[in-house]
C-alpha positions in Angstrom: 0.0 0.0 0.0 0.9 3.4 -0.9 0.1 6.6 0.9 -0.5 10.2 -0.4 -2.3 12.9 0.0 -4.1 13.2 -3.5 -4.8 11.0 -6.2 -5.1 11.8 -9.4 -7.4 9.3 -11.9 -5.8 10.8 -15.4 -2.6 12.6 -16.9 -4.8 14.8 -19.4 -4.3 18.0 -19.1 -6.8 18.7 -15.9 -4.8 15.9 -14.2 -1.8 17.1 -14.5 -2.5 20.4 -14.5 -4.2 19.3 -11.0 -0.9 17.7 -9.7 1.3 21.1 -10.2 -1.4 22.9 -8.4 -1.2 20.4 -5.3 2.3 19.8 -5.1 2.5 23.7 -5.4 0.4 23.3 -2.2 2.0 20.8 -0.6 0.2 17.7 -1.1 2.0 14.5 -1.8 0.5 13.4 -4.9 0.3 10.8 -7.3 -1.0 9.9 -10.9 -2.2 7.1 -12.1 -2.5 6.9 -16.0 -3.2 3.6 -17.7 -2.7 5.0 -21.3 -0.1 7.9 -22.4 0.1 11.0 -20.6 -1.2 14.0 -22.1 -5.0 12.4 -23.2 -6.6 13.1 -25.9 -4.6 16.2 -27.3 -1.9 14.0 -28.2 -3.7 13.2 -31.5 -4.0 17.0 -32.2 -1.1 17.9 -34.3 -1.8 21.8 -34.0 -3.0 23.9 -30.8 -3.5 27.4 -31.5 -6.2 28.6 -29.0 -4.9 28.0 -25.3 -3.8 31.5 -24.0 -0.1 32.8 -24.1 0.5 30.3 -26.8 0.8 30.7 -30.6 1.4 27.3 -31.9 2.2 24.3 -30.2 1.5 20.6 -31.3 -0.2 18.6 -29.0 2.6 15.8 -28.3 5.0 18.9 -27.3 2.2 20.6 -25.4 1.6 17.4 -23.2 4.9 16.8 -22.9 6.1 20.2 -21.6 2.9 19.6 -18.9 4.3 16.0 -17.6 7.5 17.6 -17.0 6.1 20.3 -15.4 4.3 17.9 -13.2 7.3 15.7 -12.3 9.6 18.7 -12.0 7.3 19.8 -8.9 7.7 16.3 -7.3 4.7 14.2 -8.9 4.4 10.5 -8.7 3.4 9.4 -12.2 2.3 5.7 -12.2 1.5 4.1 -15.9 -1.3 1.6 -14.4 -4.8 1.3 -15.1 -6.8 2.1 -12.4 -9.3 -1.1 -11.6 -11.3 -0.4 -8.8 -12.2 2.5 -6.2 -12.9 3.2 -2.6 -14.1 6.4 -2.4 -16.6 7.0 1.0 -15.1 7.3 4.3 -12.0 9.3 5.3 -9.3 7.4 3.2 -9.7 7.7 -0.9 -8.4 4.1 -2.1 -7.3 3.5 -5.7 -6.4 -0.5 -6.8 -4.6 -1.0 -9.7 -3.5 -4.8 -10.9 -0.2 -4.1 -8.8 -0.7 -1.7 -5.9 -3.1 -0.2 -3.7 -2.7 3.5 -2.9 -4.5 5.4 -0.5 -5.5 9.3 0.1 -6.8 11.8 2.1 -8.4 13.3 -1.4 -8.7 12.0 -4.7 -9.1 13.5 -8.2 -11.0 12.4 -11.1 -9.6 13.4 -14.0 -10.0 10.4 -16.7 -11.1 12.4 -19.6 -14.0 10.9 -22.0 -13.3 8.3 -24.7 -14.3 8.4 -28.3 -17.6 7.8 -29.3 -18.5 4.9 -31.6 -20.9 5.3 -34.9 -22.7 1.9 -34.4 -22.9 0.9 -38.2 -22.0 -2.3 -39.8 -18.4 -3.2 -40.3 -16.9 -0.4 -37.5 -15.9 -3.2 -35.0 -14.9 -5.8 -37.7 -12.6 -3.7 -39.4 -11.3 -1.6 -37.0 -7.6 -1.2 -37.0 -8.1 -2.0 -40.6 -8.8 1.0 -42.4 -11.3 2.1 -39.2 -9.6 4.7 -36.7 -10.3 7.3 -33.8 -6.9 8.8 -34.4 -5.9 11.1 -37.4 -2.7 12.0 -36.5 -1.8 8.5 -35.3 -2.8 6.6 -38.6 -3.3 9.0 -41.2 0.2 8.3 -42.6 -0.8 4.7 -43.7 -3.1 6.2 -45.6 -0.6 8.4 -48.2 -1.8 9.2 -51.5 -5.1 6.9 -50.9 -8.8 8.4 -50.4 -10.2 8.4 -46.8 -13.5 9.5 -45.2 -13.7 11.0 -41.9 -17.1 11.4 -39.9 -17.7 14.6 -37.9 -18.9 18.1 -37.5 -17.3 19.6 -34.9 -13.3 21.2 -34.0 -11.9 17.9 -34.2 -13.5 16.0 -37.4 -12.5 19.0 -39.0 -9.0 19.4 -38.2 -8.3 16.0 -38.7 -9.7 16.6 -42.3 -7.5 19.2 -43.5 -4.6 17.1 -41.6 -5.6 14.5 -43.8 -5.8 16.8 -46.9 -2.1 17.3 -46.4 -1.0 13.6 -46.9 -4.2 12.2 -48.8 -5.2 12.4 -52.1 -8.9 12.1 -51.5 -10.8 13.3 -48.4 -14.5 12.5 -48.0 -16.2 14.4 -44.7 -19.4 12.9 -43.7 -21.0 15.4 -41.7 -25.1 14.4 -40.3 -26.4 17.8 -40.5 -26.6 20.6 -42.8 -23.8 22.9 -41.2 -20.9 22.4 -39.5 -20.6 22.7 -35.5 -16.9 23.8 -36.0 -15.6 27.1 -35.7 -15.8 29.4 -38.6 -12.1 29.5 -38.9 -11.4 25.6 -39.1 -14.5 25.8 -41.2 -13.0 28.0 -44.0 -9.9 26.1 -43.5 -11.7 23.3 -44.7 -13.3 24.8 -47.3 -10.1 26.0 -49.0 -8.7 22.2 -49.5 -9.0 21.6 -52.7 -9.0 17.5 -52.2 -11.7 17.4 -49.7 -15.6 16.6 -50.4 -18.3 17.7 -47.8 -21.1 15.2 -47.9 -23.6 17.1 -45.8 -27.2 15.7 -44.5 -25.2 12.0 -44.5 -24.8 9.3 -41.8 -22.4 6.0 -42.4 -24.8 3.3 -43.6 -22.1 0.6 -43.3 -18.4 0.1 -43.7 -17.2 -2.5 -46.4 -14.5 -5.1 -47.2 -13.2 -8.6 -46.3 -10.0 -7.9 -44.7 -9.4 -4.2 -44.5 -11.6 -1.5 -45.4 -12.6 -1.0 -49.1 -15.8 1.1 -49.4 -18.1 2.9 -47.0 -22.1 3.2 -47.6 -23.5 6.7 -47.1 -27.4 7.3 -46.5 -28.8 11.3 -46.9 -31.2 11.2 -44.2 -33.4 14.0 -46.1 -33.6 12.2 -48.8 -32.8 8.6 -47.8 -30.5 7.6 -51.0 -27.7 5.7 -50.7 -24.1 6.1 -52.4 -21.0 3.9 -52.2 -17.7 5.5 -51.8 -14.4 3.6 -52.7 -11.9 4.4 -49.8 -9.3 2.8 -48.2 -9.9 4.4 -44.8 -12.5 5.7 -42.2 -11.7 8.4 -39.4 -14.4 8.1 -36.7 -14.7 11.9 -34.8 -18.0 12.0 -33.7 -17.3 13.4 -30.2 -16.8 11.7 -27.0 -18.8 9.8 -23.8 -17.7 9.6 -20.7 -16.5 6.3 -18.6 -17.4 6.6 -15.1 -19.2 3.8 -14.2 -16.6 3.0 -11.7 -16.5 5.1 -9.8 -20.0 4.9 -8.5 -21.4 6.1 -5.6 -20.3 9.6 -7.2 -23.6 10.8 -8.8 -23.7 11.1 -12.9 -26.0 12.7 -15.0 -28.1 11.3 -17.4 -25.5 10.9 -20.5 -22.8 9.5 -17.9 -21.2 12.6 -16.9 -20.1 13.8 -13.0 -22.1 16.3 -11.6 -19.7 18.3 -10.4 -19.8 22.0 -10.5 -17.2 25.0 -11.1 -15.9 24.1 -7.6 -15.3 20.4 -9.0 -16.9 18.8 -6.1 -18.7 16.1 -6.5 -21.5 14.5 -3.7 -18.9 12.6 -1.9 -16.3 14.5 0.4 -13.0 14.7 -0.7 -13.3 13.8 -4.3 -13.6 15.8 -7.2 -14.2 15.7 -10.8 -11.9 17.8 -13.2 -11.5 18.1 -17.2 -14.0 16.5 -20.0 -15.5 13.8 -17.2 -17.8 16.3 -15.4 -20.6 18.5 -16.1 -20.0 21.4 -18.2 -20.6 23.2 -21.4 -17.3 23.5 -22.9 -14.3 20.8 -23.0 -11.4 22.8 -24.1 -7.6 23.0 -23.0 -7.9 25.9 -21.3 -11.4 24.9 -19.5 -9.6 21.7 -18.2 -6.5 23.1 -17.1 -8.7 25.5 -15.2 -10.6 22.6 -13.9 -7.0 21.2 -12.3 -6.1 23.8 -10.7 -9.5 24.4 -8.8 -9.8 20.5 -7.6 -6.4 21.0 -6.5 -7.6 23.9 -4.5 -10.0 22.6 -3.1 -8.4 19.4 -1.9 -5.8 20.7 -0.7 -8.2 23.2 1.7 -10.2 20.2 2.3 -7.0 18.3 3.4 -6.3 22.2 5.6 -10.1 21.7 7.4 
């Protein structure tokens, strides 16, 4: 058994935002990651909208926060976290090698990406179907893709694509994009890529790899078949919190936890894309951190 003061669940950037804040504070802290640190703006390879910054890929800007983190004193642990004690006066966190205790503990896990459901997704995935852009897009050189999304992150990963493609498809369910108008007319500009508006993903198709996706306009309900050799799946994220019951969630899976990043349970607190809240940005997260570090740490102080 270990002991600390805080736990962190997470090394996105609200968890490790979090752990400078409370080693700053001087709380003897762990995290406990079970992927790579950094979450999901690893995949991103261009952030240009968190403050004080002009351009920074997301690797560099997740590494530059781990270090950070470490450089204050953080424990970083690569292990899944399996099960959770979270009532009473001790926080306790099991993973498949250790048990580590707390006076407070910090959920920061992020959200994972969402799935589309169709036909062919789970057969073919990891050949020709993927939730990373910027992890897999290079397999995909000089070959047509489609990518399915509306939002910041569908599009960004388009006009990445557009760089190393020859073909991009976007498959987008409405009639206007949910993006910003900058990405937007980003997108617009690429000469290679083909907005197929008012279109869902009937079914993805091939024996041993992906060959073809079915489109179906939902105003119209016509079909078309598309010849591609790959399939990017942005269509947002859902939460995984199941765990960590008897912290209360809304109705789509989320922690109800407001801008104070308590949650109903004393002592633990919800930070970054995992709670409640409007917007899931960089800067919204790493905001996030540092008040559940607060907060601990004064709860820790009571």
């Amino acid at each position: 058994m270990k002991q600390f003061d805080c736990i962190i669940i997470g090394a996105g950037t609200a968890g490790l935002t979090a752990a400078v804040y409370a080693q700053r504070a001087g709380l003897k802290t762990v995290v406990l990651e079970g992927g790579i640190y950094g979450g999901q703006i690893t995949n991103t390879p261009d952030v240009e909208n968190y403050p004080a910054i002009d351009k920074i890929s997301g690797f560099e800007f997740a590494m530059n926060m781990y270090n950070q983190a470490v450089k204050f004193g953080t424990v970083v642990e690569m292990e899944s976290v399996t099960k959770v004690e979270l009532e009473g006066d001790v926080k306790k966190a099991y993973t498949a090698s250790e048990e580590y205790c707390a006076k407070t503990l910090i959920i920061a896990n992020g959200a994972k990406r969402r799935k589309l459901g169709c036909p062919g997704e789970e057969e073919l995935s990891g050949k020709g179907v993927s939730y990373c852009a910027t992890c897999d897009g290079a397999f995909f050189k000089g070959k047509a893709v489609v990518i399915v999304g509306g939002g910041n992150t569908a599009l960004e990963d388009a006009i990445y694509l557009a760089s190393i493609c020859n073909k991009v498809h976007v498959v987008h369910r409405r009639d206007e994009f949910r993006a910003s108008s900058v990405i937007v007319e980003s997108l617009k500009a690429q000469k290679n890529i083909e907005i197929h508006y008012d279109s869902v993903t009937e079914s993805i198709n091939g024996e041993n790899k992906v060959e073809s996706v079915t489109l179906k306009n939902v105003k119209t309900n016509e079909t078309e078949t598309i010849e591609v050799s790959g399939v990017f799946v942005a269509v947002g994220l859902v939460p995984d919190n199941e765990m960590y019951a008897p912290v209360k969630l809304d109705k789509t899976g989320y922690i109800i936890a407001g801008e104070d990043c308590k949650t109903n349970i004393d002592g633990v607190y919800a930070a970054g894309d995992t709670r409640t809240k409007t917007l899931r940005q960089l800067v919204t997260a790493a905001a996030d951190g540092a008040v559940a570090a607060n907060e601990a740490a004064n709860y820790i102080r009571m």
